[in-house]
N, C-alpha and C positions, 0 to 999 in steps of 0.2 A: 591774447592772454599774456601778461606779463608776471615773472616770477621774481622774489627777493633773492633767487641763485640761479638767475637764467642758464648756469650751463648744465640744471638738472631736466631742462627740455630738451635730449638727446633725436637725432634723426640716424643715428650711425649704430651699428653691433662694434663690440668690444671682444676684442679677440688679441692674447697675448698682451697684456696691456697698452692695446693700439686701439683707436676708433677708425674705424674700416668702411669703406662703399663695397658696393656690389661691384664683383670685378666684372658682370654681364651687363648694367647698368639697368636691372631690374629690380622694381621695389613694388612696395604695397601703399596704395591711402587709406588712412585711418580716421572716419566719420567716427564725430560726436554721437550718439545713438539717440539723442533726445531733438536735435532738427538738423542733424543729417550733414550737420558744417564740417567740410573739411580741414580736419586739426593737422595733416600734414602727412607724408611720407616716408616710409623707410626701407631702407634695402632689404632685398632677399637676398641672401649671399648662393653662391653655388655650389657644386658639391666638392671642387676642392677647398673653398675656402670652410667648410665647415668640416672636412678631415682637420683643416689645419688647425682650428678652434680644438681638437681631441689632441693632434701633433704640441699643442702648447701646452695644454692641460696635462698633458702625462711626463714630458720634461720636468714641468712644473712641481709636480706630486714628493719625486724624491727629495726636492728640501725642502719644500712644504711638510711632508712629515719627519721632519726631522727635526725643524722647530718645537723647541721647547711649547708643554702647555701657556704658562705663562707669557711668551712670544705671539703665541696665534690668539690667546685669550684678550689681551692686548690690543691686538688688530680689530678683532672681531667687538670688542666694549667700542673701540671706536669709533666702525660704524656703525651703530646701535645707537648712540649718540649725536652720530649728522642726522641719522634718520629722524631722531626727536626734535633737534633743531631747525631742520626745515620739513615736519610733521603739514604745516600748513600748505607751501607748495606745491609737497607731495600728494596731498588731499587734494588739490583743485586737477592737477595733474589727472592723478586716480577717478575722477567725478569728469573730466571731460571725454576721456577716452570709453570710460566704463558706465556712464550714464549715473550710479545710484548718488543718492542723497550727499551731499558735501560732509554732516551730521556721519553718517555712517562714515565715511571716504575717513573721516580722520579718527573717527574709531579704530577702523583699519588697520591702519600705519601705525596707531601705538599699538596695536594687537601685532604687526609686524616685527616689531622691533622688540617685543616682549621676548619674544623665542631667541634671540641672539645672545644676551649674557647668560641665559639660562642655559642654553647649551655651553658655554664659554664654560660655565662653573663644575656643569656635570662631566664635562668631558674630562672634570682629574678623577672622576669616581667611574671610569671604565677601567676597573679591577682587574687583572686575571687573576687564578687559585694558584696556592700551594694542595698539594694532593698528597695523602699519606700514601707513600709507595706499598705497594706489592713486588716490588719486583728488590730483590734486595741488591744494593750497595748503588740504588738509582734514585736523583731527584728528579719528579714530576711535577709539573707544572700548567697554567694556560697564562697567554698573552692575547690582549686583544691587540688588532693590528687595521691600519685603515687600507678599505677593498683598493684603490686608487682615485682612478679617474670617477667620475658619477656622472650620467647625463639625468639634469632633470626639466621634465615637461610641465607645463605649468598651465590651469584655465584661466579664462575672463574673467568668471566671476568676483573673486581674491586675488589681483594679477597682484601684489605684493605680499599679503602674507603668506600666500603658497608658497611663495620663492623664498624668503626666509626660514620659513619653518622648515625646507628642506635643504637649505643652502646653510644655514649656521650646522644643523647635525652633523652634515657632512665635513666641512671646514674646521671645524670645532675637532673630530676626529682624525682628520690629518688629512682628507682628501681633497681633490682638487676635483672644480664643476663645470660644467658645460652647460648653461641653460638655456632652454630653446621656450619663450615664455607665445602665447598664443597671440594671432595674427591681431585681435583686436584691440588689444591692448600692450601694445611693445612697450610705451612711453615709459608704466610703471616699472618694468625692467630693467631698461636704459637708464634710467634716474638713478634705480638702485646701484647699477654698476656705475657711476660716476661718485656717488658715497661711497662703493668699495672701493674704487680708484683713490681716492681721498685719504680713507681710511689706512690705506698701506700695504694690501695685500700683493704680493710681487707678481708681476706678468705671470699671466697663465694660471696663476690659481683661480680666477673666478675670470668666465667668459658666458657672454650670450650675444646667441644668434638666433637670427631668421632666415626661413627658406621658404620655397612652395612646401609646406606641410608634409606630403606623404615621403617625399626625400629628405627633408632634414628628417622627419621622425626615422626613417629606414636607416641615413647613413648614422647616427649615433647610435641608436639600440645594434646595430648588426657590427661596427667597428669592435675588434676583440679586444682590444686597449679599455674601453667601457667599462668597468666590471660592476657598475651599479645601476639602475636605473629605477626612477623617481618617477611615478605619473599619476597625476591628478586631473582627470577629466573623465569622458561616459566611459559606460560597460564597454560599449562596442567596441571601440580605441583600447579600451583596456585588455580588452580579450587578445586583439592584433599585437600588441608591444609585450605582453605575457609568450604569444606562440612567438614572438621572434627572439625576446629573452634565453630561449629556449633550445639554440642553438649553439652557441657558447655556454649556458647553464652559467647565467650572470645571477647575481642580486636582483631583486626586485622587489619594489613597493609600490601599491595600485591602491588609490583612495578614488573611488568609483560613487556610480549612481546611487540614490534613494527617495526612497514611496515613506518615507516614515508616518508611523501610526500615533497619534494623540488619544490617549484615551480618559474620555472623563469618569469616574465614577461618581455614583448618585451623593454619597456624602461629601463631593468636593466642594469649596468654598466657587459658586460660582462669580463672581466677581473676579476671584483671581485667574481663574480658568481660564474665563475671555480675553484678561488682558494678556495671558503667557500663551492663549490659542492666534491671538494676533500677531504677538511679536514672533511666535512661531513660524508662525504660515508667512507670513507678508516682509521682512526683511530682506534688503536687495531685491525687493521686488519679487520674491516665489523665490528669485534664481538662485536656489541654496539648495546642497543635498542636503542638508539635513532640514530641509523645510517638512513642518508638519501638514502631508497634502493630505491623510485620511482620517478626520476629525471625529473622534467614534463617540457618543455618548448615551450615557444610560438612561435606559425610555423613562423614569421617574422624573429627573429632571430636561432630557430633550428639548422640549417645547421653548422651557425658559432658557437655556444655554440657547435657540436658535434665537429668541428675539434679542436677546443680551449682546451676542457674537453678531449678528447684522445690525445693531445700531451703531455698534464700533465701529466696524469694517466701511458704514456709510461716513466715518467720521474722518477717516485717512486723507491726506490730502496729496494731489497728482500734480506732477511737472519736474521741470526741470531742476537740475541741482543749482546751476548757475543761469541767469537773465541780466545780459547786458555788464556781466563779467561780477554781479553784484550775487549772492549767495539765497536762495531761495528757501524758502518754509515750507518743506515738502516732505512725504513719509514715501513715499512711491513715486518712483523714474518710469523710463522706457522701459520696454523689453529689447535686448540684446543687440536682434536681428529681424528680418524679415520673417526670416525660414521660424522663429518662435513666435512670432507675434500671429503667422497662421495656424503655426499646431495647438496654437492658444483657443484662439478661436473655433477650430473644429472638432478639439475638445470639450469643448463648451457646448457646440452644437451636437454632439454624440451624447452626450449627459442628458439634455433636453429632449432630444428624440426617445430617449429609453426610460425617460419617465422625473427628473429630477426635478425640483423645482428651483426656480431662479429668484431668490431673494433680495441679492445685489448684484447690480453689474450685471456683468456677460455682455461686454458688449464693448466695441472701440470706443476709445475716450474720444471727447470732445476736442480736446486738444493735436489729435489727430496724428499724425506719424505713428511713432512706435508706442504710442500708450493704451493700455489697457485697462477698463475700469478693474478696479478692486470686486471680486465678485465671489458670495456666496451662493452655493447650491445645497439646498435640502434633498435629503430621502435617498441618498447616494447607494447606488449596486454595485457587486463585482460586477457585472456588462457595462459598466461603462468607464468607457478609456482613461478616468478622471481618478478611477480608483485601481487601476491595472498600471499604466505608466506614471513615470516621471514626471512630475507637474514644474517647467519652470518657468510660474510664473505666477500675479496672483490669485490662483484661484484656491477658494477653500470648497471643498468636498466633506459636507456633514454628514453620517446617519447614525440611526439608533440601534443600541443592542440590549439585548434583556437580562444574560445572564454572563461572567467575568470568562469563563468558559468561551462563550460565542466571539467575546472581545479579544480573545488570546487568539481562537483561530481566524480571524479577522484581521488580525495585527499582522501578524504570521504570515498571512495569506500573498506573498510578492516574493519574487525573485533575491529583491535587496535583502540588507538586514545592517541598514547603517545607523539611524536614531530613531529613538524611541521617546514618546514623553507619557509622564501619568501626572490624571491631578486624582488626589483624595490624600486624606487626612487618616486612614485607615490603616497603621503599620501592619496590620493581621493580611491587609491584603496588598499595599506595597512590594514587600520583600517578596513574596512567592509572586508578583507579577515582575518585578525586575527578573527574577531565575527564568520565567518561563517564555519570556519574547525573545526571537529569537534575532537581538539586533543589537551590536555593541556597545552601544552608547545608550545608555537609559538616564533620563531624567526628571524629577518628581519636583513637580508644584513650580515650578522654574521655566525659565528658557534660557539661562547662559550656562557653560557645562563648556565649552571650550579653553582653551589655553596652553601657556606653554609646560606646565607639569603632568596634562591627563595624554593618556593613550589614543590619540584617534586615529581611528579606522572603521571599516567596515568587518561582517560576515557575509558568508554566499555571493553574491553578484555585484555585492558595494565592495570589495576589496579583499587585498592579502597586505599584512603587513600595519604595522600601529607607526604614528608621525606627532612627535610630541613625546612627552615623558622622557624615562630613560629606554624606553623601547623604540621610541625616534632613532637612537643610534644602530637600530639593528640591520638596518638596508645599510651600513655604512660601512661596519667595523665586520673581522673574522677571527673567530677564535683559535688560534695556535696553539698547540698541545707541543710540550716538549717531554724527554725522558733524557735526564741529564745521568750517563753511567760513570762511574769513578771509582777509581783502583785506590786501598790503602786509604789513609784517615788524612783528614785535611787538618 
């Protein structure tokens, strides 16, 4: 593959503004997920060299927050703007490591670069108060103040605008990062940090590495220098980097799993239902927490939402993002990995066994490796695994309810509580079903609702902590209370 800025194909972590090898001379290869071609390798560093990545980061900090807004806003507009300049690059980059569509891949990267001047602008409106004193002849006060150092973890799925969205917040604030972005996707991180090398940020403000997984995850959450910590990937992991958080009682933000509920009701426009239950369900291939996996609709219309929602679903089309380095006309990639492309599958057969019906798909693609057809199931239970877990991948899980009532305890009914969607036209019944789901993110007749001014996060099992908005800043910054006391009149 050849790029118009060949040195945004990185093979090295960047630490201290140095591009580094493994001092043990061990690395990782990184397969294409769509035919398995090796795109190259990259170091794992060790565990002192990833102290040292924390040892730069926190030198770094003290004049890093001491740059003026306008200094770091500066920096930060700048890379926001390599990142748009070479959007396309980036894209093929993003689509060879990450399998999904090229179409999406540069979606992506302007959705990446979006959160970076936004944070840039918001960060002069982190206010602290003036407080009317109670305590006479005292001024009272708050300051926000950046926590320091941040280690943030980062998934496959969004291997770039995860890292954005939580890397401007923090840098925008005054802190300095340590990013340790997932084993499948290094390239889109690497890239990044040669735009922020470009861009101007001084050694040590922005660093990422790779390790064997459970030690670099251990040595930055446990390091007491740390005081933030950033993680976007499953519950499981989430739970683990939470109980270690927890030991120093750092900062923490966890955007975790979700089962999100789609519910149609009968007066909804079905025409648009299908297409926003599609673009729901089936982007990045399923592999989205906020994919819509439990398709609920109301038994009036059912029937017709099922043949409407399975002539689409047969219309997707599968393959690779790139053929022959030439960009392909596809809605659906691979899945990820092995290990999903089986949970997929026996998924699928657990639904089948306990009664669902198979409308489309359910079945390895034609094309064979990691693709999976596009597949709807009708007549979906809580028994089966398709409406209990995480679905990532494309499968859609239909069934019918009767009354808004059964819909709300059906929604409800998961651990998560990350996205929600509704179609009807009905505001009498909108508003009191946005109140009543109990799942952060709700959205009506649509499927885009992300960006860099809304709050995202989860409740219950899908996370703690909101990424984006001005609540973005709140894993970053502390608030400082002062009481200033004074003798005689100034």
């Amino acid at each position: 593959m050849t790029y118009k800025h060949p040195l945004l194909f990185k093979a090295l972590c960047y630490v201290d503004g140095h591009w580094v090898h493994s001092n043990s001379g061990h690395s990782i290869a990184v397969h294409n997920p769509a035919d398995q071609h090796l795109i190259g390798h990259v170091p794992l560093l060790d565990k002192p060299q990833i102290v040292a990545a924390v040892d730069a980061a926190h030198r770094a900090f003290a004049g890093w927050r001491e740059h003026s807004l306008d200094a770091r806003g500066a920096i930060l507009r700048r890379w926001a703007a390599l990142i748009l300049d070479h959007q396309e690059d980036l894209a093929r980059i993003l689509s060879q490591e990450q399998g999904k569509p090229l179409a999406e891949s540069r979606g992506e990267i302007a959705y990446a670069a979006s959160f970076i001047p936004w944070f840039a602008e918001e960060a002069r409106r982190l206010y602290g108060q003036t407080i009317p004193s109670h305590i006479p002849g005292a001024h009272l006060g708050t300051i926000k103040e950046p926590v320091g150092v941040c280690a943030l973890l980062t998934p496959w799925n969004f291997p770039s605008a995860m890292i954005t969205r939580k890397a401007a917040a923090a840098l925008a604030a005054g802190c300095t990062v340590v990013i340790k972005p997932a084993h499948e996707t290094p390239y889109s991180a690497l890239a990044l940090a040669q735009l922020a090398e470009e861009a101007g940020f001084p050694a040590g403000v922005f660093n990422v590495v790779l390790g064997e997984p459970q030690m670099a995850m251990e040595t930055l959450v446990q390091d007491t220098r740390v005081r933030s910590v950033s993680f976007t990937g499953s519950t499981r992991v989430g739970q683990l980097v939470l109980k270690a958080t927890a030991q120093d009682v750092k900062k923490v933000a966890l955007e975790l799993g979700g089962n999100a509920p789609f519910i149609v009701c009968a007066d909804a426009d079905l025409e648009l239902a299908v297409k926003v239950a599609v673009e729901a369900k089936f982007q990045t291939s399923g592999q989205d927490c906020c994919a819509a996996n439990r398709i609920m609709v109301e038994q009036p219309v059912y029937q017709a939402f099922l043949s409407r929602f399975a002539a689409a679903v047969r219309e997707l089309r599968v393959g690779p993002a790139l053929k022959d380095h030439q960009e392909q006309n596809v809605d659906i990639g691979p899945l990820m990995h092995q290990a999903a492309f089986d949970a997929t599958a026996e998924r699928v057969e657990d639904a089948l066994q306990h009664g669902a019906r198979r409308l489309v798909g359910g079945e390895a693609h034609a094309l064979g490796g990691l693709f999976y057809q596009p597949t709807v199931l009708a007549d979906v239970t809580p028994q089966m695994r398709i409406y209990r877990e995480e679905n990532f991948a494309p499968i859609a899980g239909v069934m019918p309810f009767d009354t808004l009532e059964q819909a709300v305890e059906m929604a409800n009914d998961t651990e998560y509580g990350l996205a929600a969607y509704i179609c009807s036209n009905r505001l009498d019944l909108i508003y009191p079903l946005i109140r009543r789901l109990d799942h952060a993110m709700v959205v009506v007749n649509g499927v885009k609702f992300t960006g860099h001014p809304i709050p995202f996060g989860g409740m219950k099992a899908s996370g703690l902590g909101r990424e984006g908005g001005s609540e973005g800043f709140e894993a970053f910054v502390e608030t400082k209370y002062f009481c200033l006391h004074h003798q005689g009149q100034f």
